[in-house]
N, C-alpha and C positions, 0 to 999 in steps of 0.2 A: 504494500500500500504506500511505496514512494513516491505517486504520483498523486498529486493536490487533486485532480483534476479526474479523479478512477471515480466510476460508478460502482458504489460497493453490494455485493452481491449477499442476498441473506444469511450464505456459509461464510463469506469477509467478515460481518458483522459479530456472527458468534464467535470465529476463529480471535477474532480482536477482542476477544470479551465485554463489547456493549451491549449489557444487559437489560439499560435502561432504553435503548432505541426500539425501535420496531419500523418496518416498511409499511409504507401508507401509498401503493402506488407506485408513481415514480420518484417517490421522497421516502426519506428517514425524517422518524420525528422523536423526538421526547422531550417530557415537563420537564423544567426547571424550579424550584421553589428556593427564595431567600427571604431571611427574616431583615435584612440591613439592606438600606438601598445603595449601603460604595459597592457590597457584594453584586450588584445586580445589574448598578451602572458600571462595574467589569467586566462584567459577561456580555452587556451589548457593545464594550468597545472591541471584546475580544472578537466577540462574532465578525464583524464590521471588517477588523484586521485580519483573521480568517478570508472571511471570504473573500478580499480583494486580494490575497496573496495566491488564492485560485482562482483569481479571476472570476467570479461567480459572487454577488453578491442580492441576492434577492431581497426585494424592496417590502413583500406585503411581509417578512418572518421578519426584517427586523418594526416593523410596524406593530406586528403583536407583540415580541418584546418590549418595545416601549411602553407598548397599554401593560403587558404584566409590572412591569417597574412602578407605571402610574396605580395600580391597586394596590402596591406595597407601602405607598407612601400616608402619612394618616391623610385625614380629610375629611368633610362633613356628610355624614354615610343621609342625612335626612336633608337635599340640596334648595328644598320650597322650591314652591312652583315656575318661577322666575325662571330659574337657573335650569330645573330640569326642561322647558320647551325649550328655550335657548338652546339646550341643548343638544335637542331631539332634533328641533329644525337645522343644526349647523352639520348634524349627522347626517341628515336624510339627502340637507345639500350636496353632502360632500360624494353622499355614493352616489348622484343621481351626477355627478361632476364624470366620478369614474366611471361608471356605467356607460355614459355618453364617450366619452374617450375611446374606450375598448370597443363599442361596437361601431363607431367613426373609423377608427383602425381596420375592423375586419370589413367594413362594407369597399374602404379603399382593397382591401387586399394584402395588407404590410403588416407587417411580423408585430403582435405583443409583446414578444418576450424579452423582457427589459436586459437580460444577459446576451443578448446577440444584436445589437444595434446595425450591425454590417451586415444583418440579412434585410433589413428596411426595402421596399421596394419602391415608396412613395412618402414621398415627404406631404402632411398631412396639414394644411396651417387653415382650414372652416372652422367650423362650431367650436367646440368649447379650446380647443389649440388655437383661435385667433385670441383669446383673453390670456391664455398660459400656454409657454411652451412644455409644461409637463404636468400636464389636469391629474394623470393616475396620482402623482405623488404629492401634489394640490389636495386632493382628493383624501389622502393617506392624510395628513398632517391634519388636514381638516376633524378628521373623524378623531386622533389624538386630542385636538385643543377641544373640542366637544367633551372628551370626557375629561379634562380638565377642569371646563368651565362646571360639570355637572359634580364635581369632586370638590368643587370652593376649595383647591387649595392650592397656594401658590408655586409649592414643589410639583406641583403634578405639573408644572408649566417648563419642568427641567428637563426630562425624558423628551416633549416635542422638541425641545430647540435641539437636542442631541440628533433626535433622527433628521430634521431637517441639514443639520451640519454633516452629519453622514451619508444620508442621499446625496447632498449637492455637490461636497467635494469626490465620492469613492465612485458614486453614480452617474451622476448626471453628464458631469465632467467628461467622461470618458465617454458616452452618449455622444456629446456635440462633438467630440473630434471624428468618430465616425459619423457623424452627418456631413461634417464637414467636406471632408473625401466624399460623400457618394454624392454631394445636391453642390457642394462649392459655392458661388455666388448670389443662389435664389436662399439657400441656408442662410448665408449671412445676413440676406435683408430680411429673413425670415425674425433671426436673432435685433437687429435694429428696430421692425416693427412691434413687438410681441416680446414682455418683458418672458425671465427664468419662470419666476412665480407666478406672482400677478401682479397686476398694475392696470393702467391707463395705456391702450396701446396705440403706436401711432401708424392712422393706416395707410401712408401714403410712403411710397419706398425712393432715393434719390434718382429714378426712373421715372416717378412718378405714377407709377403703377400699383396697383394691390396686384401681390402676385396669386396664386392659388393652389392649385395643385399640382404637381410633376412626379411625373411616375420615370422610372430610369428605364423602362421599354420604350418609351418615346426617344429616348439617345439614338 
């Protein structure tokens, strides 16, 4: 098992002695519990450095790790009404953000899989990609500060800014240099129109053009 990068097979698993994993599919998964949150915000840094030293770094597991961290931390388990719709509604937004992303992606025809940006076959800048250029992980953060806001408590607001700092630099980053290479100059103005997160975007490109879709079978 010297390679980072091996798909481990369920006699790998035993033979290594992970008792606590099991296969789900095409994933390995198991719980994690800690009663301290430095123990817990170790283990999403650890992941985080893991996975980008095999190049693999999946955005929704560390997304649940961060929600696990944010249930470790104290906070007001009775949030009153306020807090709880705020809540509900910032959640509902956030998946109806993702949802609309992913199936924008498959109706273009271009790759989801956040580990493979170099299979992309269309740069995708309509619907909720004219407001962000990365809604899935929009999306994600969203649904964390939701259950923040729904937790009243100020530490649960430390775990979002962590994943946000770890999608953006181990993620995202690496994202836009393979866009770069496949789309090159409509990328760019893609990147000048249409903030990382979100913002105000501006839609007019130094062409003067709104660009839109390009697919790389058109080359």
């Amino acid at each position: 098992m010297g390679d980072p990068n091996q798909k481990l097979s369920p006699t790998d698993v035993a033979e290594a002695g992970l008792t606590d994993w099991r296969h789900s599919g095409e994933t390995l998964t198991a719980r994690f519990c800690s009663r301290k949150f430095a123990t817990g915000l170790d283990l999403v840094n650890r992941i985080g450095a893991s996975a980008q030293h095999a190049n693999h770094l999946p955005p929704p597991a560390l997304m649940i790790t961060a929600g696990l961290v944010q249930r470790l931390l104290p906070g007001d388990i009775d949030s009153g009404p306020v807090r709880r719709r705020a809540a509900q509604v910032i959640t509902a937004a956030s998946v109806g953000v993702g949802l609309a992303a992913g199936l924008s992606f498959v109706a273009h025809r271009t790759t989801v899989n956040p580990v493979t940006p170099e299979r992309a076959t269309a740069l995708v800048t309509t619907g909720v990609n004219g407001i962000s250029r990365n809604p899935m992980y929009l999306s994600m953060a969203g649904i964390l500060g939701a259950q923040a806001i729904y937790r009243a408590s100020p530490l649960a607001w430390l775990p979002v800014g962590i994943f946000v700092i770890v999608i953006d630099r181990l993620q995202i980053r690496p994202e836009e240099r393979a866009l770069r290479v496949l789309f090159g100059e409509e990328y760019e103005a893609y990147c000048v129109r249409v903030p990382r997160w979100l913002g105000a975007p501006s839609w007019t490109t130094s062409a003067g053009r709104r660009p839109m879709l390009r697919s790389r079978s058109d080359d």
